[in-house]
C-alpha positions as a Markdown table, in Angstrom:
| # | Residue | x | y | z |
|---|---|---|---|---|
| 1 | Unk | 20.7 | -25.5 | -6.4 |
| 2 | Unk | 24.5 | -25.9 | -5.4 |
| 3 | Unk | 23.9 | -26.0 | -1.7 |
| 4 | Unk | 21.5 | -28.6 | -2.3 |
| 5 | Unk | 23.6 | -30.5 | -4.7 |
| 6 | Unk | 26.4 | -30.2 | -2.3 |
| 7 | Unk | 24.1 | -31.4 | 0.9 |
| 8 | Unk | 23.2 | -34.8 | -1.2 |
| 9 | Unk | 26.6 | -35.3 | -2.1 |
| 10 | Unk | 27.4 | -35.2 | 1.4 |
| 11 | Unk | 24.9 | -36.7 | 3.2 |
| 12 | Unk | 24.7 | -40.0 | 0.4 |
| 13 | Unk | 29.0 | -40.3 | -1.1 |
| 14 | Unk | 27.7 | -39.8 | -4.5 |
| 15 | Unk | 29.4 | -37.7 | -7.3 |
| 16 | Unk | 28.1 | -34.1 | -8.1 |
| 17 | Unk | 26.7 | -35.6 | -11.2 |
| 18 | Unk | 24.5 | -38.1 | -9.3 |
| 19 | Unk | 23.6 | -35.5 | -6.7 |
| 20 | Unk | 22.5 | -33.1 | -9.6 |
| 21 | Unk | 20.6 | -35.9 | -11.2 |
| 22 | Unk | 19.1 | -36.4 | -7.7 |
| 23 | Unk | 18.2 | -33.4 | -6.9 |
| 24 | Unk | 16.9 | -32.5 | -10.2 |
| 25 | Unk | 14.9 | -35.8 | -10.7 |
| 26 | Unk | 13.0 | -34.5 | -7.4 |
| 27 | Unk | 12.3 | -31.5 | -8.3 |
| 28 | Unk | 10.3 | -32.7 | -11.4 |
| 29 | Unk | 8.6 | -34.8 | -9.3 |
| 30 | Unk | 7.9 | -31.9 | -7.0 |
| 31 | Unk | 6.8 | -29.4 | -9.9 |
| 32 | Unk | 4.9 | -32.0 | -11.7 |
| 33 | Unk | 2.6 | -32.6 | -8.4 |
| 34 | Unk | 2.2 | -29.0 | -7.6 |
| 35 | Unk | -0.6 | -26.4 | -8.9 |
| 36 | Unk | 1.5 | -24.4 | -11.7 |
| 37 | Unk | 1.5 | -20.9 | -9.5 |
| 38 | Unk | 3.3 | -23.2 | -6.5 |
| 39 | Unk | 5.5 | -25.2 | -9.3 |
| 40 | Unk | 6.9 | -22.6 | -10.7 |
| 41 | Unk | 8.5 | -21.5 | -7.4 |
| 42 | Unk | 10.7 | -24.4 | -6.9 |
| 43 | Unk | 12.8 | -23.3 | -9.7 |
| 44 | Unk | 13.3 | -20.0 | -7.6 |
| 45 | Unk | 13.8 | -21.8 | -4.1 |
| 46 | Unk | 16.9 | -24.3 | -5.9 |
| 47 | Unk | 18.3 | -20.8 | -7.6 |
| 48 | Unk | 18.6 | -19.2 | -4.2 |
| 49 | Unk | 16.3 | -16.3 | -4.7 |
| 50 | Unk | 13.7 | -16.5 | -1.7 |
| 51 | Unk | 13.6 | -12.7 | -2.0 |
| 52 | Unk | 10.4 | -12.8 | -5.2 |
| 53 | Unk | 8.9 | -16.0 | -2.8 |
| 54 | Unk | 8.8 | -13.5 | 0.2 |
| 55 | Unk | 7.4 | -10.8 | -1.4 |
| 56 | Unk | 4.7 | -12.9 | -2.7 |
| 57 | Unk | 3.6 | -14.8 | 0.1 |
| 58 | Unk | 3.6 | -11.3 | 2.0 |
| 59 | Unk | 1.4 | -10.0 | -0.2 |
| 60 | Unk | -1.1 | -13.0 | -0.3 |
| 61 | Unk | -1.2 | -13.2 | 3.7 |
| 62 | Unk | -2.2 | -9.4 | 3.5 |
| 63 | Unk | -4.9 | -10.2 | 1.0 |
| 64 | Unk | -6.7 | -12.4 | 3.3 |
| 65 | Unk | -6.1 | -10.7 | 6.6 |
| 66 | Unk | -8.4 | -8.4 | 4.6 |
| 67 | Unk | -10.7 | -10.9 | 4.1 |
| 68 | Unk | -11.2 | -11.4 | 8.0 |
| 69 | Unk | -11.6 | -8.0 | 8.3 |
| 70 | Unk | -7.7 | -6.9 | 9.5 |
| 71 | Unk | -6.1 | -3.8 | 7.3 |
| 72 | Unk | -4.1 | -5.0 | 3.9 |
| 73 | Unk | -1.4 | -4.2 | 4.0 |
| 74 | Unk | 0.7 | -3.7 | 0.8 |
């Protein structure tokens, strides 16, 4: 969430407190629009840790190459 933080305090001249604010404000929004498997992501994406993310999707996009009759892959 610091590079973001950091990136709005840039970008707009407010304080780190305000750019938390910000960025935390939208977030909520985000997670509050989101189906609750997506939402809880976001939390992950801020923190930095794309790593779980990756693995996930790689696993879903494997799942339905089987479904169009490609290998899954694991």
């Amino acid at each position: 969430m610091e590079e973001i933080v950091k990136l709005v305090q840039e970008r707009t001249g407010l304080s780190e407190e305000q750019a938390r604010s910000v960025v935390e404000t939208v977030a909520g929004f985000i997670k509050d629009k989101l189906p609750e498997p997506i939402a809880g992501q976001i939390d992950s994406v801020l923190s930095g840790n794309m790593g779980d993310i990756a693995d996930q999707a790689q696993s879903m996009l494997g799942g339905l190459g089987g479904m169009f009759g490609g290998e899954k892959k694991d």
